[in-house]
MMTF fields as JSON, N, C-alpha, C and O atoms, coordinates in Angstrom:
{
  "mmtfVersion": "1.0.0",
  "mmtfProducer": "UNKNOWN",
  "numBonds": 343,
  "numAtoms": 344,
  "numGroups": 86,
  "numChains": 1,
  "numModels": 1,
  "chainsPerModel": [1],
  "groupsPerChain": [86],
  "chainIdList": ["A"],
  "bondAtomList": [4, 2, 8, 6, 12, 10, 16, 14, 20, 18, 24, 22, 28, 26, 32, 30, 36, 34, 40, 38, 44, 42, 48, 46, 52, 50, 56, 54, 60, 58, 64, 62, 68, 66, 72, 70, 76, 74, 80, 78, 84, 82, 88, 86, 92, 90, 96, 94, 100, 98, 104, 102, 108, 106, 112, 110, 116, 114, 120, 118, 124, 122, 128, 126, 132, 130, 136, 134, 140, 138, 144, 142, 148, 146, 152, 150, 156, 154, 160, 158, 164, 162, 168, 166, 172, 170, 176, 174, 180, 178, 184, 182, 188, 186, 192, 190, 196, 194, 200, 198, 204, 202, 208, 206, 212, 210, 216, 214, 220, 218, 224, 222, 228, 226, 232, 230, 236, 234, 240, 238, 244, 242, 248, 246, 252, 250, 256, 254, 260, 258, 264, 262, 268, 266, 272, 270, 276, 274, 280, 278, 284, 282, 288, 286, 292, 290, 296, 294, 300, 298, 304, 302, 308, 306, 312, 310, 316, 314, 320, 318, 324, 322, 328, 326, 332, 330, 336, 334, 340, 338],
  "bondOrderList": [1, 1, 1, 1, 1, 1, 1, 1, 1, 1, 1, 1, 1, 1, 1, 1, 1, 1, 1, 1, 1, 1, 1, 1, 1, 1, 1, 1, 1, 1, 1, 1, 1, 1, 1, 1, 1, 1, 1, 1, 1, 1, 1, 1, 1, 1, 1, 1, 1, 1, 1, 1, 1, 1, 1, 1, 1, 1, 1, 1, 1, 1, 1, 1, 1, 1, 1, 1, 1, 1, 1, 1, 1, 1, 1, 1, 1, 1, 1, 1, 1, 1, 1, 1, 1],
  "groupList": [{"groupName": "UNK", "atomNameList": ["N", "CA", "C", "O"], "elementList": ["N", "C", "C", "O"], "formalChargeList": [0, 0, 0, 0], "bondAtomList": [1, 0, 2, 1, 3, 2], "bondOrderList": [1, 1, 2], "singleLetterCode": "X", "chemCompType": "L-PEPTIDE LINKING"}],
  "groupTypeList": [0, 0, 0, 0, 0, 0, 0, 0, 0, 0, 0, 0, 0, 0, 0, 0, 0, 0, 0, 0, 0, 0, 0, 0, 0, 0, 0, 0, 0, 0, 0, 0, 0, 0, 0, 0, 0, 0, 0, 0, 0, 0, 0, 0, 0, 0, 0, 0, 0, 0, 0, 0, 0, 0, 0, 0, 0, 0, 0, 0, 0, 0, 0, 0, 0, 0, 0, 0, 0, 0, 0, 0, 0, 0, 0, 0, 0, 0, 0, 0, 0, 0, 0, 0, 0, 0],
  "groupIdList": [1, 2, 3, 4, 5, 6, 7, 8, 9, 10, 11, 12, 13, 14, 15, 16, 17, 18, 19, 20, 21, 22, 23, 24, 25, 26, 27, 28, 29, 30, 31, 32, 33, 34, 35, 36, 37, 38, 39, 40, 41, 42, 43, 44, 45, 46, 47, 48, 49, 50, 51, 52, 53, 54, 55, 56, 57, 58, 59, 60, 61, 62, 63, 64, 65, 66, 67, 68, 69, 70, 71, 72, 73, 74, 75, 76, 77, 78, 79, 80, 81, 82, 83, 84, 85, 86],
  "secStructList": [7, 3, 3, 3, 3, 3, 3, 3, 3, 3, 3, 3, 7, 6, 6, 1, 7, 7, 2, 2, 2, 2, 2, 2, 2, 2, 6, 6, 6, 6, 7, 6, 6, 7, 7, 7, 7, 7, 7, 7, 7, 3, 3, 7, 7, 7, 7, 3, 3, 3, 3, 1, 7, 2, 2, 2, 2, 2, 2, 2, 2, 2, 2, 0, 0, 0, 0, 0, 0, 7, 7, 6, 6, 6, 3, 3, 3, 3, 3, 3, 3, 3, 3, 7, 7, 7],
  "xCoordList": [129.758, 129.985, 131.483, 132.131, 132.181, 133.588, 133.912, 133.195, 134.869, 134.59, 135.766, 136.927, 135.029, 135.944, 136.812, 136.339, 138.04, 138.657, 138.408, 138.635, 137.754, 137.427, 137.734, 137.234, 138.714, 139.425, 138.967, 138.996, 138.614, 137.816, 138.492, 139.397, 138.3, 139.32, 137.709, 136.895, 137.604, 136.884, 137.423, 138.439, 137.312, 137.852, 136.484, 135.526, 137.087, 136.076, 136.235, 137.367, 134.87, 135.41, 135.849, 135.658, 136.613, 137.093, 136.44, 137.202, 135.061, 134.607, 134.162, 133.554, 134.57, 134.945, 135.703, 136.667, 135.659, 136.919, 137.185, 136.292, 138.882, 139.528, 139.806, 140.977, 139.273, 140.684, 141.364, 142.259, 141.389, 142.516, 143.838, 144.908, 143.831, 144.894, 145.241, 146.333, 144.093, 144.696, 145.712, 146.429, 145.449, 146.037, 147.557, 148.607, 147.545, 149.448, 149.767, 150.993, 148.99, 149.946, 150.165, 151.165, 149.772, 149.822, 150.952, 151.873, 151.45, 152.386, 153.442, 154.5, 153.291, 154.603, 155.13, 156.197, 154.527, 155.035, 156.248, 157.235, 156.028, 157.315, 158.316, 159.215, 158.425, 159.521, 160.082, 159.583, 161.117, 161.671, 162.057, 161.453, 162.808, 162.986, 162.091, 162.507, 160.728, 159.641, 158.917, 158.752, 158.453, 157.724, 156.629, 156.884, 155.471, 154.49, 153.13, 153.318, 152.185, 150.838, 149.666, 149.928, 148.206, 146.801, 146.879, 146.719, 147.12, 147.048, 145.102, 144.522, 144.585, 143.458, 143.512, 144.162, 142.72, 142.717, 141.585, 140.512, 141.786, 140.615, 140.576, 141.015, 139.85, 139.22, 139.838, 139.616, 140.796, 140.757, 139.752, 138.887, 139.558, 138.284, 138.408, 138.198, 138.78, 139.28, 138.041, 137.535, 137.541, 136.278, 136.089, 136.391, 135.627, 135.214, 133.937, 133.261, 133.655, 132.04, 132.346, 133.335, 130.929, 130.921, 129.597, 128.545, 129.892, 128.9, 129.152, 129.803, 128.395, 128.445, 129.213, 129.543, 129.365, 130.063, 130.917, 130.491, 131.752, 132.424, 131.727, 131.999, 130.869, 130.351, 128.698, 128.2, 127.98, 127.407, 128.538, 128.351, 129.361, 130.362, 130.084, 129.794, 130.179, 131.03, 129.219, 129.404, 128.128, 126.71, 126.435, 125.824, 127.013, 126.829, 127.656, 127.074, 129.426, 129.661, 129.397, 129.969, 128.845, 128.655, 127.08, 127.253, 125.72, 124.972, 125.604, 125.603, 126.074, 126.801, 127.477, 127.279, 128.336, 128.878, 127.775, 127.644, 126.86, 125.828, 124.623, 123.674, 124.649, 123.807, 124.012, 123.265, 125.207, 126.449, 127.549, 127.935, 128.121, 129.888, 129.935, 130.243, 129.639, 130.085, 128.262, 127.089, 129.202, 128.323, 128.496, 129.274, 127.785, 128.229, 128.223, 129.165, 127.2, 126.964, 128.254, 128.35, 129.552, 130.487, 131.793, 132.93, 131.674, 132.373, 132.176, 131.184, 133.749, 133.769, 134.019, 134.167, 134.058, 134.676, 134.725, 134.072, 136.003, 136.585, 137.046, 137.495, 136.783, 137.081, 137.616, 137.309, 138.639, 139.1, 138.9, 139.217, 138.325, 137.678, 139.016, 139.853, 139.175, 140.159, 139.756, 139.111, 139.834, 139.615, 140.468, 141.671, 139.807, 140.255, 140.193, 139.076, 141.04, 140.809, 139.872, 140.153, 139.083, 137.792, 138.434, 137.739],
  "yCoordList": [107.52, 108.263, 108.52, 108.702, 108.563, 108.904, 110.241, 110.725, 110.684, 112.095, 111.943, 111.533, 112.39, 112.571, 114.124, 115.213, 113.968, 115.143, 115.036, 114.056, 116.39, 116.279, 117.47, 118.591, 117.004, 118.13, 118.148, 117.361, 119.189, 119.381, 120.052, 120.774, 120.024, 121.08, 121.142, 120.223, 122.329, 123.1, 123.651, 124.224, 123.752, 124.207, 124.349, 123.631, 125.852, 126.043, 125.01, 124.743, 124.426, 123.326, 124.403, 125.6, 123.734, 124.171, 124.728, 125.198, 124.838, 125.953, 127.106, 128.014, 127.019, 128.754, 129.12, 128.519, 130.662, 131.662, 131.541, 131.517, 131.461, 131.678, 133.16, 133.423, 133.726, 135.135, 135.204, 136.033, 134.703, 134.723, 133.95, 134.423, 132.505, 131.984, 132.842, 132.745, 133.703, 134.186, 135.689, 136.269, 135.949, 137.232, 136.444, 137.069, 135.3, 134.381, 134.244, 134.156, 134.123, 133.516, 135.111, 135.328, 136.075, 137.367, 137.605, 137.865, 137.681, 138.666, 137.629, 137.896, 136.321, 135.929, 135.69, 135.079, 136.121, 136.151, 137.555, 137.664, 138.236, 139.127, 138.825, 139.456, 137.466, 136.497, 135.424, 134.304, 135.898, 134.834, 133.395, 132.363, 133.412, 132.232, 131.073, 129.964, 131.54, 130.542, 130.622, 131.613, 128.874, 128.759, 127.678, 126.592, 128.343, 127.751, 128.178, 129.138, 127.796, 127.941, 127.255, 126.076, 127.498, 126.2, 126.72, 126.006, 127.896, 128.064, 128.144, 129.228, 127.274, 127.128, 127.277, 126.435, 128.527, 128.682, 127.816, 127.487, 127.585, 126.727, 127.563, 128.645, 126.502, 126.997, 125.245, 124.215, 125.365, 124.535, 124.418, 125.278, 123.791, 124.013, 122.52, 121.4, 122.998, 121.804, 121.752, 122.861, 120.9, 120.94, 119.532, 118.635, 119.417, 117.591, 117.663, 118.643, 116.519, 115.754, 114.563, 113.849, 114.331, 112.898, 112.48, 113.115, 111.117, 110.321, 109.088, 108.967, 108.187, 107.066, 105.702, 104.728, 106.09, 105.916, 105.997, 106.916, 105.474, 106.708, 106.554, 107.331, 105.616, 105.847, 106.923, 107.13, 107.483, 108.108, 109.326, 110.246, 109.467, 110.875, 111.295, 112.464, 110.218, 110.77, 110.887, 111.905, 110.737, 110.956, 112.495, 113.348, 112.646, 113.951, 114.99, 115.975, 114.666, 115.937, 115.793, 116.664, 115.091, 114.799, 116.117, 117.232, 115.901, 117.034, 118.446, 119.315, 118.739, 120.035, 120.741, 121.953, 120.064, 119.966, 120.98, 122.158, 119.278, 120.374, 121.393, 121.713, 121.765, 122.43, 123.757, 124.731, 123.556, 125.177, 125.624, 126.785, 124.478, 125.078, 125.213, 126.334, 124.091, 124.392, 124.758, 124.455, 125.718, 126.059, 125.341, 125.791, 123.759, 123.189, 123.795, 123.604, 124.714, 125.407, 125.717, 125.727, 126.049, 126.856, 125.891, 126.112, 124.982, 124.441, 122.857, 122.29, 122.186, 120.627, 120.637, 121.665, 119.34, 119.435, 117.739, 116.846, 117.692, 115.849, 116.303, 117.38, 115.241, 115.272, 114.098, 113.127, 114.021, 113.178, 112.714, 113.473, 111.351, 111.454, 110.838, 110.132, 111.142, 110.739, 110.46, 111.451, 109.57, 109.357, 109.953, 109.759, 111.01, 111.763, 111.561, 111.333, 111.56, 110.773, 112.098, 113.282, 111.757, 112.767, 113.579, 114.355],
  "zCoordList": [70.551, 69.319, 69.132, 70.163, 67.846, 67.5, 66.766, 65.891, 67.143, 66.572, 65.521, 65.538, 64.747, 63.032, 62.7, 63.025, 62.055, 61.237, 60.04, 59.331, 59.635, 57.986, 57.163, 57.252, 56.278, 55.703, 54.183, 53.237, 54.377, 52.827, 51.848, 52.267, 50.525, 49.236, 48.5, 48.421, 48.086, 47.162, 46.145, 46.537, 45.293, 44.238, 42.989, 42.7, 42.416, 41.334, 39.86, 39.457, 39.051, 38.279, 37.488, 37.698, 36.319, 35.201, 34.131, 33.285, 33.865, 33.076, 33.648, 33.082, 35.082, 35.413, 35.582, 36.055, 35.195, 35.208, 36.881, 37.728, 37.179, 38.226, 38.674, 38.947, 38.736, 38.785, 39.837, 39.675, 40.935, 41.59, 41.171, 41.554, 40.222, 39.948, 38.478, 37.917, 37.964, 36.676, 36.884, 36.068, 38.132, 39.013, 39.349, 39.203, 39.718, 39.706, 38.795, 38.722, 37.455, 36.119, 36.054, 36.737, 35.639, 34.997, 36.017, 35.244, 37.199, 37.89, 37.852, 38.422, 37.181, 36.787, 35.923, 35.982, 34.674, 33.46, 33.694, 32.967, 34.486, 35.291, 35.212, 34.657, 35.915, 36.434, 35.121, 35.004, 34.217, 33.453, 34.225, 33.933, 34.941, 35.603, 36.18, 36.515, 36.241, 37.124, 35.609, 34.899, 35.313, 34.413, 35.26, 35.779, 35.187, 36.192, 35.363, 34.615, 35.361, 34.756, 34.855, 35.091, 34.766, 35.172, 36.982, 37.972, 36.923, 38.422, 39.331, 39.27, 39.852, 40.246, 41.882, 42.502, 42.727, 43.189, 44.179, 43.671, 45.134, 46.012, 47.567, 47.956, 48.171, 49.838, 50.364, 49.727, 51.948, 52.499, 53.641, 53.474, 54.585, 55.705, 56.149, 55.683, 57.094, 58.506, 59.426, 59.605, 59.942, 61.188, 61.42, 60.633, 62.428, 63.032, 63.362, 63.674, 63.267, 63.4, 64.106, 63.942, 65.319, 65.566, 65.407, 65.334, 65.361, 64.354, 65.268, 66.306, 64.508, 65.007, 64.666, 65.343, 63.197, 62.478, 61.139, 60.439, 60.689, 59.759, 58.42, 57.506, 58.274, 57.257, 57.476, 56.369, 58.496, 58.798, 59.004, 58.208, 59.658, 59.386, 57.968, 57.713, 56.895, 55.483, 55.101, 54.434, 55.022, 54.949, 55.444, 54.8, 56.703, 57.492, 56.538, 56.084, 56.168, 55.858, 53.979, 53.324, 53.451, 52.186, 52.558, 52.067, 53.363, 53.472, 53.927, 53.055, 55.022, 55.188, 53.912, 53.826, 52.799, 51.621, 50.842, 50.509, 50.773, 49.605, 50.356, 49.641, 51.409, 51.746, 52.2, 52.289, 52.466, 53.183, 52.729, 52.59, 52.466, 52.212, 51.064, 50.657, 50.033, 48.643, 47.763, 47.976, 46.556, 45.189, 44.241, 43.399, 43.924, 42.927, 41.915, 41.146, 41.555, 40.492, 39.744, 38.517, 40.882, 40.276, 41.143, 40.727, 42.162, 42.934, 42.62, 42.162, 43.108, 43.209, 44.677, 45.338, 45.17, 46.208, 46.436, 45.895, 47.688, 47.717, 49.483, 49.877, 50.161, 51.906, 52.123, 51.431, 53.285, 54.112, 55.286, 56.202, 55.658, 56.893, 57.909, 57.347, 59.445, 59.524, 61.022, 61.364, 62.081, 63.532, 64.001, 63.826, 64.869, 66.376, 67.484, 67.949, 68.123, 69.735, 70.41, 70.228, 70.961, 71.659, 72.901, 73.557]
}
């Protein structure tokens, strides 16, 4: 078996309200100098799996995905599979 790094990004889709990135635009409209905005807040989440192979890795964390970590309802999410020496 090979053991995988899999780094995941979650992020809420776009017809939901953010309020944590709407909490960065608001405290920098403060700041004349920084013009920044579309601030979308996400979840990173690092963890390894071994499998047998990497296309059974990306099967494994594609279920964990939809069964634990993410709310599609209100969440996207995209992973990187990457070989770890064991």
């Amino acid at each position: 078996m090979a053991l995988y790094k899999i780094n995941l990004e979650i992020m809420p889709i776009q017809s939901v309200l953010d309020p944590q990135g709407e909490a960065i635009e608001v405290s920098l409209k403060n700041l004349d100098k920084i013009k920044a905005s579309n601030f979308r807040v996400g979840k990173r989440i690092e963890f390894k799996v071994e499998a047998p192979n990497k296309e059974k890795c990306k099967e494994i964390t594609n279920k964990l995905c939809k069964d634990f970590l993410v709310n599609e309802v209100i969440e996207k999410y995209t992973f990187t599979i990457k070989n770890e020496k064991k």
